[in-house]
VOGU-3710 file (C-alpha; in Angstrom, 3 decimals, decimal comma):
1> xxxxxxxxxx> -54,993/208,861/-79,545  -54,467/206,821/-82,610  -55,819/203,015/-82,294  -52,635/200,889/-82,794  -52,830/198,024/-85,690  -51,293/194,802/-85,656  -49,187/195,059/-88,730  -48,163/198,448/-88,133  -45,428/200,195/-87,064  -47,057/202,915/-84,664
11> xxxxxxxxxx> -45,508/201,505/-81,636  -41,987/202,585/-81,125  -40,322/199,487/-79,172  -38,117/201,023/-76,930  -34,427/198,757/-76,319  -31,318/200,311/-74,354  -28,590/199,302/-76,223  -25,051/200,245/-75,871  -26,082/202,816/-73,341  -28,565/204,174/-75,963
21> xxxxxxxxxx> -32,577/204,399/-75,852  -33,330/203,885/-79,445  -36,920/203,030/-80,985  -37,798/201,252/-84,036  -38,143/204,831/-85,710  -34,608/206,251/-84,179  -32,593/207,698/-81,232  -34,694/208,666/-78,099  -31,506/209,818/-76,843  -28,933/209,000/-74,406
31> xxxxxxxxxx> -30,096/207,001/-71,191  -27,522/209,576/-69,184  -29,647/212,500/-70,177  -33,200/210,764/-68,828  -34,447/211,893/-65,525  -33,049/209,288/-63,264  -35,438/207,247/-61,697  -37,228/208,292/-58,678  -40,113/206,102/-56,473  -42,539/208,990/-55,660
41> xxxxxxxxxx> -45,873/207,053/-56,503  -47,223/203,938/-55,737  -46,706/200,964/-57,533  -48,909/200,639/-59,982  -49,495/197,692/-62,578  -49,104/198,271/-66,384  -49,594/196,571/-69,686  -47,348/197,358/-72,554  -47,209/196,898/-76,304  -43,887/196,677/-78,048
51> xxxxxxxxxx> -43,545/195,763/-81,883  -44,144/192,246/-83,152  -40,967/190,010/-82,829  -39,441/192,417/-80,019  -37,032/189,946/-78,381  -37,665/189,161/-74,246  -34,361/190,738/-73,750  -35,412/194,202/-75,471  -38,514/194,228/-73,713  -36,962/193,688/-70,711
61> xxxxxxxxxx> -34,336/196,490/-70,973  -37,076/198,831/-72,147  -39,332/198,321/-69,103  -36,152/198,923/-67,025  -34,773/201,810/-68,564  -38,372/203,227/-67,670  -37,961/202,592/-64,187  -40,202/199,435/-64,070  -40,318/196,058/-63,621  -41,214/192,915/-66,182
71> xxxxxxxxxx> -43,811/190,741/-64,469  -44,321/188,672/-67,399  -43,477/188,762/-71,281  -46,002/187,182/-73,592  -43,126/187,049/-76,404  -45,828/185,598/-79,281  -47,586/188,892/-78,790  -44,847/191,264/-77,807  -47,321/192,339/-74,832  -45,907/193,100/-71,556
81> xxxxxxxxxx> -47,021/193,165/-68,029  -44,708/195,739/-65,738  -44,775/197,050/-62,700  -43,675/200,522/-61,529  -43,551/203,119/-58,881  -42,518/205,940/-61,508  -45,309/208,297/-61,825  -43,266/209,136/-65,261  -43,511/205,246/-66,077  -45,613/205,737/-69,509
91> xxxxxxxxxx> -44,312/208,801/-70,754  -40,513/207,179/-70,150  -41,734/203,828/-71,915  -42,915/206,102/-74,659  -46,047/207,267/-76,172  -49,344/205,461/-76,825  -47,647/202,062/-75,471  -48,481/201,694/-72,129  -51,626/201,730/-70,090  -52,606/201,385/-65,983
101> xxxxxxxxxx> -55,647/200,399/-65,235  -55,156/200,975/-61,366  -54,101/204,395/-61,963  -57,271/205,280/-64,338  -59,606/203,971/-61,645  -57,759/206,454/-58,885  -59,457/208,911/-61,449  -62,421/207,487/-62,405  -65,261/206,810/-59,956  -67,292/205,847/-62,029
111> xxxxxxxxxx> -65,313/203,026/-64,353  -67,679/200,288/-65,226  -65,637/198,095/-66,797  -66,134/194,094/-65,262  -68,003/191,144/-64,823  -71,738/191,632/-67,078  -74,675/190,729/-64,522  -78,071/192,693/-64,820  -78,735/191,609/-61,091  -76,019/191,228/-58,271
121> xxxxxxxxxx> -75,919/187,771/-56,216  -75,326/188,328/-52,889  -72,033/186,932/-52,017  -72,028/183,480/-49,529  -68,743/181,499/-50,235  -69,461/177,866/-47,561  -67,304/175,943/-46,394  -69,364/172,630/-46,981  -72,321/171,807/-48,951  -74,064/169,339/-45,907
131> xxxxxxxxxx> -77,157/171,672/-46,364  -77,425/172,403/-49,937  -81,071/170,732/-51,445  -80,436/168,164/-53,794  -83,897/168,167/-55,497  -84,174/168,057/-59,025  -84,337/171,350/-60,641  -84,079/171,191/-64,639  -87,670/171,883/-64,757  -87,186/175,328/-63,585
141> xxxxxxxxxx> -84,486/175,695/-66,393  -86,795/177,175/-69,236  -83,956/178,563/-70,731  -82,721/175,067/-71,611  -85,469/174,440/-73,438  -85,197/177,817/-75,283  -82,473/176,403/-76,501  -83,215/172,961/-77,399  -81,048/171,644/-74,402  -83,505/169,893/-72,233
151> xxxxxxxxxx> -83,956/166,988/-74,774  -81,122/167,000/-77,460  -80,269/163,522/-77,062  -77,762/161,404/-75,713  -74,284/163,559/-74,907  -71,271/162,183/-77,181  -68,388/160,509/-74,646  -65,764/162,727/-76,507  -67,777/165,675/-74,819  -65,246/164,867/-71,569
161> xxxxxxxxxx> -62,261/165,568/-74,216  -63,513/169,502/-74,625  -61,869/171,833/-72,315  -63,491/175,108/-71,903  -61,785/178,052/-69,903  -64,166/180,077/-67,826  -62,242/183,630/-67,881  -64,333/184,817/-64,204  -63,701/185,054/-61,346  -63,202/181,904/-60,118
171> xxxxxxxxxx> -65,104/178,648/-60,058  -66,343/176,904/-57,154  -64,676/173,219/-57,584  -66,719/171,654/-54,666  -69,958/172,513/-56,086  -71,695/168,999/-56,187  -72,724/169,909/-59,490  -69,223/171,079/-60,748  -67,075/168,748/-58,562  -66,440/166,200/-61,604
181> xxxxxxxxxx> -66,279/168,832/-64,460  -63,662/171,448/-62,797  -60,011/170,605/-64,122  -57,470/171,988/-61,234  -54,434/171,228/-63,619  -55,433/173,625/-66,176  -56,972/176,369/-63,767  -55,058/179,900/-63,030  -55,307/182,475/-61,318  -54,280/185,995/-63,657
191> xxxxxxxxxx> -54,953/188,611/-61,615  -51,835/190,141/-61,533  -51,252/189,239/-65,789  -49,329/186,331/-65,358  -50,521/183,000/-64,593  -50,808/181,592/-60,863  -51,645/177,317/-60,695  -51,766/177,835/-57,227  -55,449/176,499/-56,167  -56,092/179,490/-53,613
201> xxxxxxxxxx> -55,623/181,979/-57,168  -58,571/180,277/-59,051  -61,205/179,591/-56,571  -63,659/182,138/-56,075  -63,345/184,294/-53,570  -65,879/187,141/-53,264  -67,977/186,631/-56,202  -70,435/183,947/-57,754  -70,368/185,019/-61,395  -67,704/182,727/-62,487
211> xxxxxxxxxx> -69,661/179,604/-60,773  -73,018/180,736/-62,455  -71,404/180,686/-66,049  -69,688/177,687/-65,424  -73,203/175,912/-64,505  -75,343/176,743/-67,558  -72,196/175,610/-69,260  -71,535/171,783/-67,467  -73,375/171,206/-64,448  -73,509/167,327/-64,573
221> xxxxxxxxxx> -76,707/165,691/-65,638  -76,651/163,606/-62,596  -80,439/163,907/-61,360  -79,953/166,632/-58,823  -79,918/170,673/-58,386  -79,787/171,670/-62,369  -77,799/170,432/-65,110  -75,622/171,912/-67,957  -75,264/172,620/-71,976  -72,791/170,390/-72,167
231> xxxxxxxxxx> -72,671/168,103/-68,965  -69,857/166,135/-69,326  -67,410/168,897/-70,926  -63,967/169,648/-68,453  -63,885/173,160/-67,089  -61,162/175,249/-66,358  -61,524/178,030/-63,789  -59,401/181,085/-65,118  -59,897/184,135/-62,786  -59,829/187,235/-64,574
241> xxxxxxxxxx> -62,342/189,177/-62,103  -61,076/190,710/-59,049  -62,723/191,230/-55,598  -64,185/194,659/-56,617  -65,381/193,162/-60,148  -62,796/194,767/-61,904  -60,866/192,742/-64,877  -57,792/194,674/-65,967  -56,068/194,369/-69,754  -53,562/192,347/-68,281
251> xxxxxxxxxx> -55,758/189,909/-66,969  -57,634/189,267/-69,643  -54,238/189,215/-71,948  -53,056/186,974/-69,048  -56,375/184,737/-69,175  -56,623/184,654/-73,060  -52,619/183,421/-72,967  -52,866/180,835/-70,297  -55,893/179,136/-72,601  -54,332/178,876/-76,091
261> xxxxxxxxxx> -51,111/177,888/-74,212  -52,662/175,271/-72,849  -54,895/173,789/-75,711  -58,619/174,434/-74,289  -61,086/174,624/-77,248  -62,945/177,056/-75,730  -63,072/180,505/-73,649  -66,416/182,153/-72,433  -65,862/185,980/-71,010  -69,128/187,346/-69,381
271> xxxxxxxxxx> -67,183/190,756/-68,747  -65,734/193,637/-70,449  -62,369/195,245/-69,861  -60,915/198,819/-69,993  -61,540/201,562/-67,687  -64,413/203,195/-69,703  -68,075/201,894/-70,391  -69,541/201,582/-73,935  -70,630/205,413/-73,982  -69,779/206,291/-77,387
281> xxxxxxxxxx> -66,015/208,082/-75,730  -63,643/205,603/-75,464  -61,084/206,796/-72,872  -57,945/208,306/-74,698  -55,756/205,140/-73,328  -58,464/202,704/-75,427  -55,561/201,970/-78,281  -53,131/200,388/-75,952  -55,753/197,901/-74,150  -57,206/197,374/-77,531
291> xxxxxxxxxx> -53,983/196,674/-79,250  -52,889/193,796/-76,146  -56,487/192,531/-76,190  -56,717/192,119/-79,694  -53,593/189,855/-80,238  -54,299/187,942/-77,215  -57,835/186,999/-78,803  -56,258/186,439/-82,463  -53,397/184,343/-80,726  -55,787/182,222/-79,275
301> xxxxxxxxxx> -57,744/181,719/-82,208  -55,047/180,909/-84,087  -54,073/178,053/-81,496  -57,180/176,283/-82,267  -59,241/178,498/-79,090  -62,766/179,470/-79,882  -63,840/183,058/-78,014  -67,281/183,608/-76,745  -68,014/186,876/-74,962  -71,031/188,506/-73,843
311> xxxxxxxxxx> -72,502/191,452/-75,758  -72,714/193,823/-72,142  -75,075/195,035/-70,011  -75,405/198,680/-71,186  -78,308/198,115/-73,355  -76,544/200,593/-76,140  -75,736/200,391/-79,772  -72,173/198,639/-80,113  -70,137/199,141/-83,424  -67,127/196,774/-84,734
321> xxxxxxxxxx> -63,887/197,674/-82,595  -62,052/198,161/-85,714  -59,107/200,191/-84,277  -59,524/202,707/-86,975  -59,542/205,839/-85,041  -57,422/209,262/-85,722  -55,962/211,306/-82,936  -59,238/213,442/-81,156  -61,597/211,716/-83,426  -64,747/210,767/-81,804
331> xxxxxxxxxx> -66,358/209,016/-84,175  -70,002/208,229/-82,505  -68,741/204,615/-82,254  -69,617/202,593/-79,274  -67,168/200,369/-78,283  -66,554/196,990/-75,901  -63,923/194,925/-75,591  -63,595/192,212/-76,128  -67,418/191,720/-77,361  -66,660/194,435/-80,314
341> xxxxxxxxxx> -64,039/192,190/-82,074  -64,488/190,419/-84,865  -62,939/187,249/-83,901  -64,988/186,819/-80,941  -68,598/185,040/-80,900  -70,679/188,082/-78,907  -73,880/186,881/-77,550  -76,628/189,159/-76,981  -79,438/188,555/-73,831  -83,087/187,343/-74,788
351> xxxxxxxxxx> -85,979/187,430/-71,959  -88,035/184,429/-71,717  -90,433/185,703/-73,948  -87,840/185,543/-76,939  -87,303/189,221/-77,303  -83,876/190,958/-76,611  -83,426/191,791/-72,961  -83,706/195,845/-71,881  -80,725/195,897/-70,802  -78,477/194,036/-73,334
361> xxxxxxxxxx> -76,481/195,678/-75,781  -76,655/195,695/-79,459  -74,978/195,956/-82,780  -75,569/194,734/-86,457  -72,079/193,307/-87,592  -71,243/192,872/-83,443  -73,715/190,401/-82,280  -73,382/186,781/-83,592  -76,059/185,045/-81,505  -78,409/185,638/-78,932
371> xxxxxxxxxx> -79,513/183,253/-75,682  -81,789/183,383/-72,694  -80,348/186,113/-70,495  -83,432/186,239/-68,434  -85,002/189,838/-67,292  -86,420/191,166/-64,442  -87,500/188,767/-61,792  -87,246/185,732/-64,342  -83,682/185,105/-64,463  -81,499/182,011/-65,274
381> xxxxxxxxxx> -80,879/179,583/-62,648  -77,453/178,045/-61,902  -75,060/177,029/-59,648  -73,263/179,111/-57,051  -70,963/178,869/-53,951  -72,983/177,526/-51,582  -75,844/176,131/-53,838  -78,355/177,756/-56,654  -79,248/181,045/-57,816  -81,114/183,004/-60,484
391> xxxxxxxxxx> -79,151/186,105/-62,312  -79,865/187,649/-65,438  -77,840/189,514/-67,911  -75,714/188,696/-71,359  -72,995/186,774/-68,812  -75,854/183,896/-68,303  -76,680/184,060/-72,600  -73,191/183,759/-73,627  -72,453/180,207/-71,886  -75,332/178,714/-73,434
401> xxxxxxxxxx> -73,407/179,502/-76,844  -70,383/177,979/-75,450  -72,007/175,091/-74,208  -73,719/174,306/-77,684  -70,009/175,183/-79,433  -68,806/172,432/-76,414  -71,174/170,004/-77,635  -70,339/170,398/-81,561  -66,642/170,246/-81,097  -67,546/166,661/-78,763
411> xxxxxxxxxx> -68,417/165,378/-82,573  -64,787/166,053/-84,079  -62,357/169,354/-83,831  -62,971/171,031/-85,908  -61,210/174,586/-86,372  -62,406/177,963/-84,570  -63,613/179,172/-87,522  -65,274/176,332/-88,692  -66,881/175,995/-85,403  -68,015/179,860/-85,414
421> xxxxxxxxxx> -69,380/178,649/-88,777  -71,108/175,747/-87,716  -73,098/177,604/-84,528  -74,168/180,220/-87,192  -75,440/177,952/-89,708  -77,077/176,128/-87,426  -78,549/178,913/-85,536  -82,525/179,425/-85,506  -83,224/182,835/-87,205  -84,703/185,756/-84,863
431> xxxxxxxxxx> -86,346/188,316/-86,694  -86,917/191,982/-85,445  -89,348/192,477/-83,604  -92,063/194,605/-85,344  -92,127/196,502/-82,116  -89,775/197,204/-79,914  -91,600/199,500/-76,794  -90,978/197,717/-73,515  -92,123/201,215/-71,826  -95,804/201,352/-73,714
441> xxxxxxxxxx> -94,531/204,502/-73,863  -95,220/205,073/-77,856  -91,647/204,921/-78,819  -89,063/202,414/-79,682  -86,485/201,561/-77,191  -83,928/200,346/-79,404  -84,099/199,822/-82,944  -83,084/196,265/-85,310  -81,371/197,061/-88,304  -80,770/194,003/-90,460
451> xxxxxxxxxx> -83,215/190,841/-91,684  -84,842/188,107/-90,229  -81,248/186,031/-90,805  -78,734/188,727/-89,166  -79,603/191,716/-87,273  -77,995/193,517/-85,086  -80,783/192,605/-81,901  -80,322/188,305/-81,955  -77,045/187,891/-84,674  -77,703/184,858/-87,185
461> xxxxxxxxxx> -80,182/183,891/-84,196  -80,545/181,114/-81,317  -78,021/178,688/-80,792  -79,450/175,053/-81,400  -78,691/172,220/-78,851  -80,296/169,813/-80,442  -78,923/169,753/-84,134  -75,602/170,282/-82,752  -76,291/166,859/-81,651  -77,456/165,595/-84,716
471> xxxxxxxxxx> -81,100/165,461/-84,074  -84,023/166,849/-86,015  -86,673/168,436/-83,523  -85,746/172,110/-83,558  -86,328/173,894/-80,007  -89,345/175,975/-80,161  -89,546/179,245/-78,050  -93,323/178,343/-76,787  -91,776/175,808/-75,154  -89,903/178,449/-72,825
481> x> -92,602/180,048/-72,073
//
């Protein structure tokens, strides 16, 4: 299957007009002579792509003449969200334009697609916090001095201006830690692709990935349990991950939507999406999630959103997910989404020795910066339902990136781009390692292509707390250690 491009004109967007099915390239033919619609399946959730500047109307009347349902129309991405009980659904809609996650799991076992964690918490959602220890524990937060964090100086006011939208799966908003950072007005629930303000949709339910990520990124600096990036900064809890781990296209569209929409400066998605892993094959239905993923993230850029992602758990070379792709081609490219797109900040997993994790993944002209992921049995502490916990894996590197981007757009607002900018330039350089052989085996486990300025293990290099604050002392990795 051909990867579908913004500007062109690949997709065919389906309208029923004066009893007609007609696409953007001609007649489909006469609704009368379609198979009439028939529930023989179960209902199963879709995404769908029409052309740019298809009407809510058309869509509409597309969906239905398909024999589904419109959930929600994103109209300033002409991406859909419909429900059927057609088995026929995507072949009615028409070709290459529709995708269902839920029905590509049924035949898949073995989809990986999800939240990014190298080590599973166990889940423990309380009720109350009565018995949670409120001892000090920043000093067991090496990786905020990896960073520079610990001692970066004095947090600007503005930072309680900066919204950043945790696309997770939910953030605890008792957390002592979180209580005064979580932002229930702006929080939504998108599991089903549209947006649910309901409280019950956002809050966490069987997971504690969302309220790990949102830790690292503003735990308050209030003397007890651990403390943030960018204490101070507002959080919004945007659930994206469901109870199995899973994060569907339409979430993430859904997710990516509901924070450009409503103004946040910043996203941060620890998780991939898609029903396939990064193993070199995309899955033939890769051009329709790509296509509905990639305006969602441009959208949002181009609302004033910054997009951080993490670079995946898979410990594989990633390439660019340039949507260039010709029908059957397999190309040898690796791909992720979102961390393979170029307007999203990917953030690839150091250990706490300063050299890129085992398991995180790779890619020169993918990876923009790196952070402490932690490895092994020396993981990242942060907060979770119920109190504290160490994970590792690129979904604990990537908020430390948003948390510095948090604390540079506290000093003025400045554009996405300038912003992306900014973290680069400011970045401390990580060379390639001379030797990469975490085994002792004799061989190379991975191998850095690029210089001591960009490569594809660490990006343009460590993000730098303290000169996004203005200060001088640059973090030093012995610190860490």
């Amino acid at each position: 299957m051909s990867v579908l491009r913004l500007t062109s004109v690949a997709i065919a967007s389906a309208t029923l007009v004066a009893g007609q099915l007609i696409a953007a390239g001609g007649a489909l033919g006469s609704v009368a002579d379609a198979q009439p619609c028939s529930d023989l399946g179960p209902q199963l959730r879709y995404v769908v792509v029409f052309d740019q500047d298809t009407s809510a109307e058309k869509a509409d009347q597309a969906i239905a003449a398909a024999c589904g349902s419109t959930t929600i129309y994103y109209p300033a991405i002409a991406v859909a969200v419909a429900t059927s009980e057609q088995p026929g659904f995507t072949e009615r809609i028409g070709p290459e334009r529709a995708y269902s996650a839920q029905a590509s799991r049924a035949g898949n076992s073995r989809s990986t697609d999800g939240v990014e964690s190298a080590s599973v918490a166990r889940d423990r959602l309380p009720a109350t916090y009565a018995d949670v220890p409120i001892a000090d524990r920043v000093g067991q937060q090496w990786n905020l001095r990896m960073i520079g964090a610990d001692d970066a100086g004095a947090i600007p006011p503005e930072i309680a201006d900066v919204v950043v939208g945790v696309l997770d799966s939910g953030v605890d908003a008792q957390h002592p830690d979180l209580r005064a950072a979580v932002a229930p007005e702006l929080s939504a629930g998108c599991l089903t692709g549209a947006p649910d303000t309901e409280r019950s949709a956002w809050l966490p339910t069987t997971s504690v990935h969302g309220t790990h990520v949102a830790g690292t990124i503003a735990a308050a600096d209030n003397g007890e349990g651990i403390t943030g990036v960018a204490p101070g900064a507002r959080i919004a809890s945007v659930k994206v991950v469901d109870d199995s781990g899973h994060v569907d296209p339409e979430a993430a569209v859904c997710g990516l939507m509901w924070a450009a929409t409503r103004g946040m400066d910043l996203t941060n998605s620890s998780f991939s999406v898609g029903s396939w892993s990064p193993s070199c094959r995309p899955d033939d239905d890769h051009g329709v999630v790509h296509e509905a993923v990639t305006r969602a993230v441009e959208y949002a850029e181009n609302q004033g959103t910054l997009n951080v992602t993490a670079a995946t758990n898979g410990g594989v070379a990633l390439t660019p997910t340039d949507g260039v792709r010709s029908p059957g081609e397999d190309s040898g490219a690796c791909e992720a989404l979102p961390a393979g797109l170029r307007k999203m900040v990917t953030v690839s997993a150091v250990s706490r020795d300063g050299v890129k994790a085992s398991y995180s993944s790779y890619g020169l002209g993918v990876v923009d910066l790196t952070a402490p992921g932690g490895d092994e049995s020396d993981c990242v502490l942060s907060t979770v339902p119920g109190g504290y916990d160490s994970l590792c894996g690129t979904s604990m590197a990537a908020p430390h990136v948003t948390g510095v981007a948090a604390l540079l757009a506290a000093r003025g607002s400045p554009s996405p781009g300038r912003l992306r900018d900014t973290l680069t330039e400011q970045a401390q350089p990580v060379p390639c390692p001379a030797d990469y052989d975490l085994t002792g085996s004799g061989s190379q486990d991975a191998y850095c292509s690029g210089y001591a300025g960009y490569n594809g293990f660490y990006g343009h290099g460590m993000p730098d707390a303290q000169r996004a604050l203005g200060a001088t002392r640059r973090p030093d990795f012995s610190q860490a250690r």
